[in-house]
C-alpha positions as a Markdown table, in Angstrom:
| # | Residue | x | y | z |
|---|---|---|---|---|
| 1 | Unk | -18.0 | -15.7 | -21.3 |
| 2 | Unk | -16.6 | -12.3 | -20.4 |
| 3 | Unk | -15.5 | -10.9 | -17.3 |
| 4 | Unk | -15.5 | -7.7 | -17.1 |
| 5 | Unk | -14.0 | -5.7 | -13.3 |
| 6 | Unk | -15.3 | -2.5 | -11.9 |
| 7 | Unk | -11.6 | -1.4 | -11.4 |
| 8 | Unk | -8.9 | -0.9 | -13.6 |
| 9 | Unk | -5.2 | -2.9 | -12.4 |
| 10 | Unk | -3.8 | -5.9 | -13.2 |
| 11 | Unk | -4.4 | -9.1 | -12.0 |
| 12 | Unk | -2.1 | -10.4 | -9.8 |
| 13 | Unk | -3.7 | -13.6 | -8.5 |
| 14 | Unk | -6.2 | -16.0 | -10.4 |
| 15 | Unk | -8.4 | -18.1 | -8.0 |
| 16 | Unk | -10.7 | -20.0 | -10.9 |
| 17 | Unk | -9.8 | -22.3 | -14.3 |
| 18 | Unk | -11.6 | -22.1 | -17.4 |
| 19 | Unk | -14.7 | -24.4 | -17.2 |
| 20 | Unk | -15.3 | -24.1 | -13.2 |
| 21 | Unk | -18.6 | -23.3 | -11.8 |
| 22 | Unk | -18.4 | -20.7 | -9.4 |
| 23 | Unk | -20.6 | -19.8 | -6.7 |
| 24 | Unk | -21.6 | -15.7 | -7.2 |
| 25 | Unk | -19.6 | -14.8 | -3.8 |
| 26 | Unk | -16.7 | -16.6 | -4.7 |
| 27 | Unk | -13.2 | -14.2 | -5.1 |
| 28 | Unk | -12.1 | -14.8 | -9.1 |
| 29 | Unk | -9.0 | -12.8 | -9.7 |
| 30 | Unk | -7.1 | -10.1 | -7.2 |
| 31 | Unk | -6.7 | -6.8 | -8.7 |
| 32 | Unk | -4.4 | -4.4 | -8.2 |
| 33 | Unk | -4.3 | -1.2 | -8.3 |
| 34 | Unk | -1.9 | 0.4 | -10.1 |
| 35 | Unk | -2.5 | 3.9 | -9.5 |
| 36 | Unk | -1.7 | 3.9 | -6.1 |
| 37 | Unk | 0.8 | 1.8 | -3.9 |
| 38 | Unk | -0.1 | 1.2 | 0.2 |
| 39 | Unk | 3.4 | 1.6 | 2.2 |
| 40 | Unk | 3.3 | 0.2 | 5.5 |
| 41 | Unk | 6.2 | 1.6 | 8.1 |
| 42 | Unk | 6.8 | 2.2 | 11.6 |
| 43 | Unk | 7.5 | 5.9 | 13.3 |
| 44 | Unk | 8.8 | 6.5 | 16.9 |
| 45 | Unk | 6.8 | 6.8 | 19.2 |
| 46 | Unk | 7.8 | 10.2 | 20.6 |
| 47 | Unk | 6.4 | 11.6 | 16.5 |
| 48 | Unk | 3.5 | 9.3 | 16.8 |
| 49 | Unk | 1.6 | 12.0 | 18.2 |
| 50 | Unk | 2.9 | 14.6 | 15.9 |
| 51 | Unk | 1.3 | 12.7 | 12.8 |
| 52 | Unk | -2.2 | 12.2 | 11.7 |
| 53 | Unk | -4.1 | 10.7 | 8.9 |
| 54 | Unk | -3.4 | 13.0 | 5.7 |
| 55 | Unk | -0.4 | 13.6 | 6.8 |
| 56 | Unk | 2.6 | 14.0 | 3.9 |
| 57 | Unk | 4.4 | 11.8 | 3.0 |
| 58 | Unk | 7.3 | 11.3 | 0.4 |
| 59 | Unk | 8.4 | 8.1 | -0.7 |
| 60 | Unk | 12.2 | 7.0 | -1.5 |
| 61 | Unk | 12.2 | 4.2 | -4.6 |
| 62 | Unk | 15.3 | 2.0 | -4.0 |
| 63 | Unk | 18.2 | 2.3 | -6.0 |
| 64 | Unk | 17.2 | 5.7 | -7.0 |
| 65 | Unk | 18.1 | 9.1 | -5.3 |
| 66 | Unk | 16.1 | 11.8 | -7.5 |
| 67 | Unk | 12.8 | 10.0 | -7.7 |
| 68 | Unk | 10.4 | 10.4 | -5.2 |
| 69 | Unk | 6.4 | 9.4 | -4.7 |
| 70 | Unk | 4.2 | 11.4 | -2.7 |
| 71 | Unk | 1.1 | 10.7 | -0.7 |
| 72 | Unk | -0.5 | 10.7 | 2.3 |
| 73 | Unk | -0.6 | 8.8 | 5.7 |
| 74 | Unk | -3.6 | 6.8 | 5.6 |
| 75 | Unk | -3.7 | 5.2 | 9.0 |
| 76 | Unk | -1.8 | 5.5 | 12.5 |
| 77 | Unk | -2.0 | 2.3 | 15.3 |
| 78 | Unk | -3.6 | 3.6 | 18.6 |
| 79 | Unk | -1.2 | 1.0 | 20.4 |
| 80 | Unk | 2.5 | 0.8 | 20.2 |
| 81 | Unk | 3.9 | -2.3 | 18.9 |
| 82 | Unk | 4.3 | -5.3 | 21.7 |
| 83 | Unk | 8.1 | -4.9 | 22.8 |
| 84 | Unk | 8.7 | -1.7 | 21.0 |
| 85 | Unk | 8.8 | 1.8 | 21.2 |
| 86 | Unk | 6.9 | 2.6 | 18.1 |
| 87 | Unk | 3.7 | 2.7 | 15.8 |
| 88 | Unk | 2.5 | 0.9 | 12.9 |
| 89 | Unk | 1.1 | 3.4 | 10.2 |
| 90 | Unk | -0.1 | 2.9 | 6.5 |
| 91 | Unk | 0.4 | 5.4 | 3.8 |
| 92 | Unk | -1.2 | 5.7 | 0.2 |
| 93 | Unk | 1.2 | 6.9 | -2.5 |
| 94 | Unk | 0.8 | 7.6 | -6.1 |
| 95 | Unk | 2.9 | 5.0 | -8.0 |
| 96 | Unk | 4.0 | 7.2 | -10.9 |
| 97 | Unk | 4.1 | 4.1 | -12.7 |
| 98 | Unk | 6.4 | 2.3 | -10.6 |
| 99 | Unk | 6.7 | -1.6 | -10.9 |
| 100 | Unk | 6.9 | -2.3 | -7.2 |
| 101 | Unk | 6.7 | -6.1 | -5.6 |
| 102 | Unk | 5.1 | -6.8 | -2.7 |
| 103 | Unk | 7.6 | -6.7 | 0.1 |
| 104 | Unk | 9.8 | -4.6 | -1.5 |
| 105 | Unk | 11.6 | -2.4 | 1.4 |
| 106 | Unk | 11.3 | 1.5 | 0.6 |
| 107 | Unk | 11.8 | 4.9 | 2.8 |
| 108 | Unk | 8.9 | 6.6 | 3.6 |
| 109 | Unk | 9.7 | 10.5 | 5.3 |
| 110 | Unk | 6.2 | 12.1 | 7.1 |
| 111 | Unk | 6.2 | 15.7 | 7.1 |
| 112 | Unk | 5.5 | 16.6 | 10.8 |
């Protein structure tokens, strides 16, 4: 049988083996999406009020000085982190065909 997603990505985690019955709500493979990369960062809180969803941002690949990927911020944390002066916020980049693992650590500037 074929399996066919309604995204395009690779698959980066297989949750069945050839042969298995599956129930129709269970997960089969993760996809991801390869388009677009989801940065997650921290900002002061003094510019937390200076940023909003859609903000810019510009995106610093590691190891490399010229290249940059640009997006936008996607989400901003309506509570500062426990212990910390400072937000959580989520930005949405284009990958420009960067081969990024999960973790990696990256620098992420916000236009204010």
């Amino acid at each position: 049988m074929t399996i066919t997603a309604n995204a395009n990505g690779e698959i980066v985690q297989k949750s069945i083996i050839e042969g298995e019955i599956v129930d129709p709500e269970k997960t089969l493979f993760l996809i991801r999406d390869s388009q677009s990369l989801v940065i997650n960062g921290f900002v002061p809180a003094a510019a937390a009020d200076k940023i909003h969803t859609g903000s810019p941002v510009e995106v610093v690949l590691p190891g490399e000085t010229k290249r940059r990927l640009s997006g936008g911020i996607s989400y901003i944390s309506d509570k500062a982190v426990v212990g910390k002066d400072k937000y959580s916020v989520r930005a949405r980049v284009n990958s420009g065909g960067a081969k990024l693992k999960p973790g990696t650590t990256l620098k992420m500037r916000i236009s204010l």
